[in-house]
N, C-alpha and C positions, 0 to 999 in steps of 0.2 A: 313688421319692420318699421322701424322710426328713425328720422334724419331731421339734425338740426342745420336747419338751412339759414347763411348770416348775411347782410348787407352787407360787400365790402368796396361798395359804390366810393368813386375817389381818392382811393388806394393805392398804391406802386404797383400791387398784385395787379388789377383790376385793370388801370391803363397798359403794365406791360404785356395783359391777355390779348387786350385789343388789339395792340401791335403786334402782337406774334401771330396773331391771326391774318393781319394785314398783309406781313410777310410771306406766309402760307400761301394767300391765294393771287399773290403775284409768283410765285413759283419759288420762291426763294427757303432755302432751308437753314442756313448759319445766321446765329445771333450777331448783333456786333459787340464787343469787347463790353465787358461791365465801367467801365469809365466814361466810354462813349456813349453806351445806355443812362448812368447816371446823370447825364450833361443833357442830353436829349431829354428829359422828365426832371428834370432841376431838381435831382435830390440827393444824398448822398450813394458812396458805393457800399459802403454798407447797407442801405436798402433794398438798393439793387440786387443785391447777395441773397438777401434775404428774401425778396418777392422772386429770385427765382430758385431758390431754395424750395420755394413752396410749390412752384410750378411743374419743378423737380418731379417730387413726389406725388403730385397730381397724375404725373404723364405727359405733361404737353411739351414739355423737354427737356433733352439727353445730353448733360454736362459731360464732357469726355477731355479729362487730366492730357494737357500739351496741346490737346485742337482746338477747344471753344466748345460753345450751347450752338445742340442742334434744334429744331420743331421734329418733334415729332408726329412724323405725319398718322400712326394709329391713332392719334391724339385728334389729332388737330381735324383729321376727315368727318370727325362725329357730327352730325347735323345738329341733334339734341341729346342733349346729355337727361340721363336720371335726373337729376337736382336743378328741374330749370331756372332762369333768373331774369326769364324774358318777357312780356307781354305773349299773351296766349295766341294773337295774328302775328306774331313772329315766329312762333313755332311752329304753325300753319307753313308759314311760308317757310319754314326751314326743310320742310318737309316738301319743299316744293310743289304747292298749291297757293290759290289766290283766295284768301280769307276776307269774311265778313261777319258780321258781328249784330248780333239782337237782341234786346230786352225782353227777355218774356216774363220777368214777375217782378213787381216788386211791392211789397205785401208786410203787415205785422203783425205779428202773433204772441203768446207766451210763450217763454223758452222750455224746454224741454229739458229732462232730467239730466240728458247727458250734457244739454249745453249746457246749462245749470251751474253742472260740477267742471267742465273743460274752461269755462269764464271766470268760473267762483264767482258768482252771482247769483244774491235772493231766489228762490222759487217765486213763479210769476213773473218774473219779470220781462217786460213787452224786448222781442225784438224785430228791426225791421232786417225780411229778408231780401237777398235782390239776383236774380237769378238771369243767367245771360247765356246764350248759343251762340257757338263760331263754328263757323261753315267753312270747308274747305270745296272750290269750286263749286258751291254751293251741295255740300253733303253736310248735314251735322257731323262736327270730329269732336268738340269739344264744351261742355258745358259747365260752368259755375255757379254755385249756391252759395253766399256769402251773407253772413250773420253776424250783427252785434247790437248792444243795445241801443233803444233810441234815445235816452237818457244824455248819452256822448253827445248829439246833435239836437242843433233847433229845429230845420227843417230836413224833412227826408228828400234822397235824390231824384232828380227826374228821369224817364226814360231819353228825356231829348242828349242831357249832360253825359249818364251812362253810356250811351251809344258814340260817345267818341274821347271819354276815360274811365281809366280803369277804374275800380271800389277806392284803392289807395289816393290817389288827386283827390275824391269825393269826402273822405276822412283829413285827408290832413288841409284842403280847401274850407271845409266848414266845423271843423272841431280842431283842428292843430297836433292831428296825431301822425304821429310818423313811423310805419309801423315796418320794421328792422330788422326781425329776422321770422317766421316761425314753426313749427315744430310738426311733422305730417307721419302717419302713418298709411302707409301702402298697403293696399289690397286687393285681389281681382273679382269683379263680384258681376252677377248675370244681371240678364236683361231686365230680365221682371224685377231686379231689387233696383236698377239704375234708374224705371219708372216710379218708385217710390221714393227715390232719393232727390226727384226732381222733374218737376213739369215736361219738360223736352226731354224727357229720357225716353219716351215711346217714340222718339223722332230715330234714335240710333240705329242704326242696321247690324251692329255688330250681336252675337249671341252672349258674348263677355265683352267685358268694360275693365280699365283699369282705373279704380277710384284713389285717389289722394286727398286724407281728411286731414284737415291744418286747423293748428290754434297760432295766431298773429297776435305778437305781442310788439308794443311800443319801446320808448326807450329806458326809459324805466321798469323793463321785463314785466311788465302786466299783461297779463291776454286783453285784449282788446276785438279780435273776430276770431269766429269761427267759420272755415270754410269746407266746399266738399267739391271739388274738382273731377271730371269724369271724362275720360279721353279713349274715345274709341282708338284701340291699337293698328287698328288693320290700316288707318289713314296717317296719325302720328304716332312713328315711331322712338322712343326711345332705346339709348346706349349709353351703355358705360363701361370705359375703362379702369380698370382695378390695375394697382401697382401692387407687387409683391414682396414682400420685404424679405429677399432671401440674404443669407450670409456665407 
């Protein structure tokens, strides 16, 4: 299964999510008028229209002809969705636990055949890996392997920097890359393969793993990393809502 995941940080969509969210957990269920939305986000009603056109069909609300946008609360209850767009101590805590966070590798090597061809990149060529654990009250729930080459950078990250941002600050702080959307496939995979896929995978306690393998590409649709995400389900869980498009 593969999803193309996009940045649309700064958006009408994006802030009217936040606000609809806001509404939600003040108890509140009716939009206010697309006029008064547009005024409030200084933008036109036609955006309006159209960022909740998208929201629409998302799920997160129920446009109903003569009464107004509702939230939808199946929507809106979801702690974390399939498709996150969070910091990984967010999800944590969405999941309601208290997250922390550790460096356990960061290391370079030659790439690997399949990085190889997921980067389209020379054979041989070095990458630096960097590999990190989040703890949920302190259990491991979730771990990252993230890969690219060292070429992009002068120097490689520290564990000090690491431990308080994420790979993306580290990329776009010291080579100017902005990296905007990219492309994962989903898989469930056991224990003993989640120990091969990465140092702290003998920390998990689950028997299966849900892994998530990403190619991160910049703005100019280059891949730029490769990652491999591994999220014990029994601690975070994911949800998604599916809209169906009946007629």
């Amino acid at each position: 299964m593969e999803l193309v995941r996009t940045n649309l940080s700064g958006t009408a969509k994006q802030q009217l999510t936040t606000y609809v969210m806001s509404l939600y957990r003040k108890g509140q269920t009716k939009l206010p008028p697309e006029n008064d939305l547009a005024k409030l986000f200084g933008v036109s009603r036609i955006t309006i229209r159209r960022a909740l056109g998208e929201l629409e069909r998302e799920g997160l609300v129920l446009r109903e002809q003569g009464r107004g946008t509702f939230i939808n609360p199946a929507s809106a209850s979801i702690k974390i969705n399939l498709v996150p767009g969070e910091e990984f101590t967010k999800l944590i805590a969405g999941s309601g636990h208290q997250a922390t966070t550790a460096v356990m590798d960061i290391s370079t090597r030659p790439a690997t055949q399949d990085e190889v061809k997921r980067l389209g990149i020379a054979p041989g060529t070095e990458l630096c890996s960097v590999e990190k654990l989040y703890c949920a009250d302190g259990t491991p729930a979730i771990i990252s392997v993230d890969r690219f080459p060292t070429t992009l950078v002068e120097n490689l990250p520290t564990a000090e920097y690491l431990s308080g941002h994420p790979i993306f600050d580290y990329l776009r702080d010291e080579a100017g890359l902005a990296i905007v959307r990219d492309k994962i496939e989903i898989e469930s995979i056991t224990h003993l393969r989640a120990c091969q896929l990465a140092k702290a995978g003998a920390q998990l306690c689950c028997e299966t793993a849900l892994a998530f393998n990403g190619i991160n590409y910049n703005r100019d649709n280059v891949p730029v990393m490769v990652d491999t995400e591994i999220y014990d389900t029994s601690i975070v869980k994911f949800e998604l809502l599916r809209v169906k498009d009946v007629c």
